[in-house]
N, C-alpha and C positions, 0 to 999 in steps of 0.2 A: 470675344466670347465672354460672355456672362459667368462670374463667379460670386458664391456665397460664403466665403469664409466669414468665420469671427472673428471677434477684435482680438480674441484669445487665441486662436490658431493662427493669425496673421505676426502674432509674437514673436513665433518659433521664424526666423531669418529665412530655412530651407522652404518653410511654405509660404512666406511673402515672397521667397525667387520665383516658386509655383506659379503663384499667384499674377505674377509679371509676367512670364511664360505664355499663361492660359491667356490671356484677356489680351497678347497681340494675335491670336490665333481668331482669321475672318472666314471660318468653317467653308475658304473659297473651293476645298478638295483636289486644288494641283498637285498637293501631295502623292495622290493615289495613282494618277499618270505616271509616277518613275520611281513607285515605290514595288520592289523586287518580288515582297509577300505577295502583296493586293495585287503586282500582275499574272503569280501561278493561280492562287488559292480564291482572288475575288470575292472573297468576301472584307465586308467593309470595317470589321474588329481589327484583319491584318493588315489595312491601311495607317497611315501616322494619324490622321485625323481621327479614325475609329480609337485608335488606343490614347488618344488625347483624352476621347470622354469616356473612358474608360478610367482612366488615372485619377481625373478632374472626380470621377464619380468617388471613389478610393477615398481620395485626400480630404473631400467635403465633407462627406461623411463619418473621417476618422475613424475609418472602419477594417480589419484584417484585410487582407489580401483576400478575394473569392480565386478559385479554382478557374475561374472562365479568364480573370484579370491575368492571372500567372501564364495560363494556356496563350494567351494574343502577344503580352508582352517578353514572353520566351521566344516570340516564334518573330521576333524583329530581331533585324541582322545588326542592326546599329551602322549601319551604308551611309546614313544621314545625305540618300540621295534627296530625301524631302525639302533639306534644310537648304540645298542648293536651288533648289524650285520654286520654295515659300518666297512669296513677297512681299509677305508681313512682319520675317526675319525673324519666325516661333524658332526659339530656342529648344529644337525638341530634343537634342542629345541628354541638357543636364537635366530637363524632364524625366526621363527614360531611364536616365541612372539611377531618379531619385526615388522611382518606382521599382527598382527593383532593388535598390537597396529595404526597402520595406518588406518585398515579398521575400528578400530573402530571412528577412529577421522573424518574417508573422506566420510565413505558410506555411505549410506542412505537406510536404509533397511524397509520395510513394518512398518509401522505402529505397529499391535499386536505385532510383533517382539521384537521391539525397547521398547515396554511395559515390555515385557515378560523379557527380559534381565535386565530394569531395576528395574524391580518388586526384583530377584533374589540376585543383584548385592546389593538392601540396605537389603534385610533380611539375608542373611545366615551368613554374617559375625557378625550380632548381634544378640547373643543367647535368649536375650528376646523376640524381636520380631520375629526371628524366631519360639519359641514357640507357642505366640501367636496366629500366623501365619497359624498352624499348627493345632493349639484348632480349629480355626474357620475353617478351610478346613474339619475337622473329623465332624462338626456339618453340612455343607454342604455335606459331603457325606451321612452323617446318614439319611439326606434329600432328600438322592437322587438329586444332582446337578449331582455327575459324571455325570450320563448318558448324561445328556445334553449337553456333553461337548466335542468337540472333538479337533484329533490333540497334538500338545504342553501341551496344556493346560487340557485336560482330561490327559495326562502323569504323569503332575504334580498329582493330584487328587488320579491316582493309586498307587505313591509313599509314600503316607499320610500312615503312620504305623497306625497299629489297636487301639495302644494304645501308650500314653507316658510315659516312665519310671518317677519318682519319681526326682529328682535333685539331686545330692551328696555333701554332706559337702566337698566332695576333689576338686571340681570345685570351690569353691570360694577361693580367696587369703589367702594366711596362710604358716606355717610352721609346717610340721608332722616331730618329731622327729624318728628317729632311737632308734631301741630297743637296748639294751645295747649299747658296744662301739663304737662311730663312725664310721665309714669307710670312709667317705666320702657326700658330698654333690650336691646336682643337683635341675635345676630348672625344673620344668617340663610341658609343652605348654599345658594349657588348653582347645582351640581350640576355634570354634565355631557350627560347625554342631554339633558335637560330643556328649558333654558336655547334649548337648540335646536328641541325641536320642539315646545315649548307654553310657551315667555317670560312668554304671559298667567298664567300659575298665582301664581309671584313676583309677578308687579306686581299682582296680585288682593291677598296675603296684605299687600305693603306698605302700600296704599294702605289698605288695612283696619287695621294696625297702628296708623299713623301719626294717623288719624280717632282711632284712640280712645286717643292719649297717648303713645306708645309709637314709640321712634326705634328706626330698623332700622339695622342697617350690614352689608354684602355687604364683605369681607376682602379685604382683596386677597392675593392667595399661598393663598385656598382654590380648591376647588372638587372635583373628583370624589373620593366617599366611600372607594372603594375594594373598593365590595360586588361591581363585575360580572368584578376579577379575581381576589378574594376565590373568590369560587365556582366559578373555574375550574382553584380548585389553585394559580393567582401568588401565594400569600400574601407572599412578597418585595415585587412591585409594588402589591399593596394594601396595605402597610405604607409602601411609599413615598408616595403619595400622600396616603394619612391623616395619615403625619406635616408634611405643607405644610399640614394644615388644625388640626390640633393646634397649630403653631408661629402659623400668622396669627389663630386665637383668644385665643390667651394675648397676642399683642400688642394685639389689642382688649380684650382684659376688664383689661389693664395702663392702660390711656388712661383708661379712664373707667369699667370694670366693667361686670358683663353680667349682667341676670337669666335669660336661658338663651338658648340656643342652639334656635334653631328651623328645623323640618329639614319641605319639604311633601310630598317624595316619598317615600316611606314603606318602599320597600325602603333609601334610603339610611336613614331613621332609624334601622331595626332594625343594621345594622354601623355607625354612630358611638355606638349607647348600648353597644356590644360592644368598642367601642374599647379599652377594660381588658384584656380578652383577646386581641386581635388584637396589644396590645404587651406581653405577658407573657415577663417577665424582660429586659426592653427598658428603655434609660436613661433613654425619658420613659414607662415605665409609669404611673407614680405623675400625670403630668400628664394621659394619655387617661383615667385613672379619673375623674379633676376633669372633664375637658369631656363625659365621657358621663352624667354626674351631670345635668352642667346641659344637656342637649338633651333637648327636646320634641318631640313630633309638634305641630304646626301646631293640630289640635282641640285637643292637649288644654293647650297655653298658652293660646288662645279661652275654654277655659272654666274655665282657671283666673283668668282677667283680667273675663270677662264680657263678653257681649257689647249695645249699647244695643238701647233700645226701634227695631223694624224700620222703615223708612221705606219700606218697598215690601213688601207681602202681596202675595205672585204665586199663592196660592193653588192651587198645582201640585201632585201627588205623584211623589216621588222615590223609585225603587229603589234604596237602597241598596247600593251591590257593599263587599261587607269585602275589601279587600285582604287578602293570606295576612302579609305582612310586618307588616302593623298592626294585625290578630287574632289572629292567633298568635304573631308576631315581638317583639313589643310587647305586647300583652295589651293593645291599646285598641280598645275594642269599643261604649263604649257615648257617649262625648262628639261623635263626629260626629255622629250620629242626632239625637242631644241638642240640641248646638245647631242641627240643621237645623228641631227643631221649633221651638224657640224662636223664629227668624225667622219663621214662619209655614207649613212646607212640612209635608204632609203625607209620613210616613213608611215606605214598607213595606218588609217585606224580602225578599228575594230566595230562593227553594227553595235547598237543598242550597248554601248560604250560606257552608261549613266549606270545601268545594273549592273549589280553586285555578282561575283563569281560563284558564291556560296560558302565561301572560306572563313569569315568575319570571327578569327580569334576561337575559339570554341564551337562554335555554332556548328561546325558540320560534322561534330561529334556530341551534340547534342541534339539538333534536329537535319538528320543525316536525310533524310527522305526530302527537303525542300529544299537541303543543299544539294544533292544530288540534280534533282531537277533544274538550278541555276547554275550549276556548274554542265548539264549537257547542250542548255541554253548555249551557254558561254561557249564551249568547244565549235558549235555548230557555227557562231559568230563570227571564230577564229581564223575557221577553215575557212568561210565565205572570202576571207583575205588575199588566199593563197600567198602568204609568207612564205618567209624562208626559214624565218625564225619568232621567235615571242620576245617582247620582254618585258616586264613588271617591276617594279619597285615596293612589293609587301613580301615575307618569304610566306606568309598563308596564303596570297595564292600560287606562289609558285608549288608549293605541296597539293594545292587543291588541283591542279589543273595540270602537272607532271604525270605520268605514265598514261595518260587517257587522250593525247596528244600526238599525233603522225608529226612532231615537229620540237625542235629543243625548245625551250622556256628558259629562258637565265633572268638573273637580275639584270637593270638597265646598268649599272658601274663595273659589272663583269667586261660587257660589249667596250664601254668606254675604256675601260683598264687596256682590253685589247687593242681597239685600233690606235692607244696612243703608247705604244712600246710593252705594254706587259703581257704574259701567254697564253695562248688562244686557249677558250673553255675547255676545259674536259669534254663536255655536254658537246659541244660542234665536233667532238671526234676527231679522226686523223686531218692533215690540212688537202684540200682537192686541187 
């Protein structure tokens, strides 16, 4: 693609990245074949290629954010099914961010909007308040507020879980040793959504750890990655946040050393292995390259470690759902499957397996109407399986895609904790 900057716009580093971005972009349009928007909506703005010239138009012209720019570039999931597709290798993630870090700083958006974002933006990354957050929306619904409510914000309302799980000792700072001899050590992201509305996933991944050698430590001074204000254009507040997790790893891996960083929700993994980027030209760059070095997705430290022979054959088959953050965001596609056979489960996969659920961090409490439509997509995908069960590795979509389901949903390190000695889900109910 053709670009016009100037020798003086080309200065600023973030638009000479642009600049490298646009110009591998061969306007071939493979993108729009497995891009999630462009397959409900069809139009070619909600395509990756459409919001390239879209951006490309923004940036050359050094001009605010227009209302049409904000409207297309809101309404991408960040699935980066594109970037899986592209065979020009467009960098379109840090493009995308870098658009919306602008729109968030130049536009001016409705009023309720501008609430609603940053209502969002100070709860979820803190697990107290988002708890509480959440108590008093279940006491509003019991009261019947929903109904009253429409748009956005009745969305919000319908994603209020029926009930809040219990807190987990594995969620707060500590060191769970390893059962017999060592094998090794890791630190493990306690999150923020998470921690709140499925504890069990953590205390699945530890208890699994620890069985097979392997001391875990929860940091104290980490926790939210930074990815759900990251995407909203906060690149400031996600910078802040990531550096309290940058800062309490390097104090772990100072005490005793760390063989990686292991992360189970999977849109956080894809923005801490981005950590480099997110601190570029920043005085701990040099340190987020070292810790996005060393984090893993959850499989695929599993099956870089091994996992023992299964002490429970449940003889089930599982749908796989590919999280978009941990097939395209990460390029790990094939180790959860992997180990899920190895425990004994039978594997299938899921139709149209490349599209996004509708879940993507915020999005389907921001635009609930196109998540909704990717998420009946998805269900309808599900069932073509005829499983027995789900499993996923993001907890957004396990929330996206729980209660709308004739079938459990867990995480994939839930199943594996199970068939290798630890206790059967909740979620699968009494044993048959």
């Amino acid at each position: 693609m053709q670009t016009h900057f100037s020798l003086a716009q080309l200065a600023d580093p973030d638009i000479a990245a642009a600049d490298r971005i646009l110009r591998n972009c061969v306007h071939c349009g493979f993108c729009t074949a497995t891009c999630p928007t462009y397959t409900i909506l069809g139009d070619e703005n909600d395509s990756p290629r459409g919001r390239i010239y879209l951006i490309k138009h923004m940036l050359e012209n050094d001009e605010p954010a227009e209302t049409i720019v904000a409207r297309h570039v809101d309404r991408c999931l960040t699935c980066l099914s594109c970037m899986t597709t592209c065979p020009s290798g467009v960098d379109y993630m840090h493009l995308v961010d870098m658009a919306r870090v602008r729109i968030e700083e130049q536009h001016r958006r409705p009023l309720l909007e501008r609430l609603l974002r940053d209502l969002l933006a100070a709860l979820l990354p803190r697990p107290a308040w988002f708890r509480a957050a959440l108590r008093l929306g279940m006491v509003g619904r019991a009261a019947g507020v929903g109904k009253l409510l429409r748009g956005r914000v009745r969305a919000m309302f319908e994603m209020i879980p029926a009930r809040l799980p219990t807190a987990a000792a594995t969620d707060a700072p500590g060191v769970f040793k390893a059962e017999g001899i060592r094998r090794g050590r890791v630190a493990i992201l306690s999150g923020c959504a998470q921690p709140v509305l499925d504890p069990g996933i953590n205390a699945a991944s530890i208890r699994l750890l620890n069985r097979l050698g392997i001391e875990v430590v929860v940091a104290a001074g980490a926790g939210c990655c930074g990815a759900l204000t990251q995407h909203m254009g906060r690149e400031a507040d996600a910078r802040a946040t990531a550096r309290r997790n940058l800062h309490a790893w390097q104090l772990v891996r100072k005490s005793d050393g760390l063989d990686a960083i292991v992360v189970t929700a999977s849109g956080c993994g894809t923005t801490v292995k981005d950590y480099g980027h997110l601190f570029r030209g920043d005085v701990d760059q040099a340190l987020a390259e070292e810790i996005s070095a060393l984090t893993l997705d959850i499989s695929e430290y599993l099956l870089r470690i091994g996992l023992p022979a299964p002490t429970e054959r449940p003889g089930l088959t599982v749908a796989y759902h590919a999280a978009c953050s941990l097939q395209h965001g990460q390029r790990v596609r094939e180790a959860p499957k992997e180990l899920l056979r190895q425990v004994g489960f039978s594997v299938l996969e899921v139709p149209e397996g490349h599209l996004c659920c509708g879940s993507a961090g915020t999005y389907n409490l921001l635009q609930p109407e196109i998540a909704g439509e990717l998420r009946s997509r998805k269900i309808a995908n599900i069932r073509r399986t005829e499983a027995d069960i789900v499993a996923a590795g993001n907890i957004g979509c396990l929330q996206q895609l729980q209660g709308r389901l004739d079938r459990p949903i867990l995480h994939t390190v839930e199943l594996l904790d199970w068939a290798c000695g630890g206790p059967r889900p909740p979620a699968l109910g009494a044993q048959r």
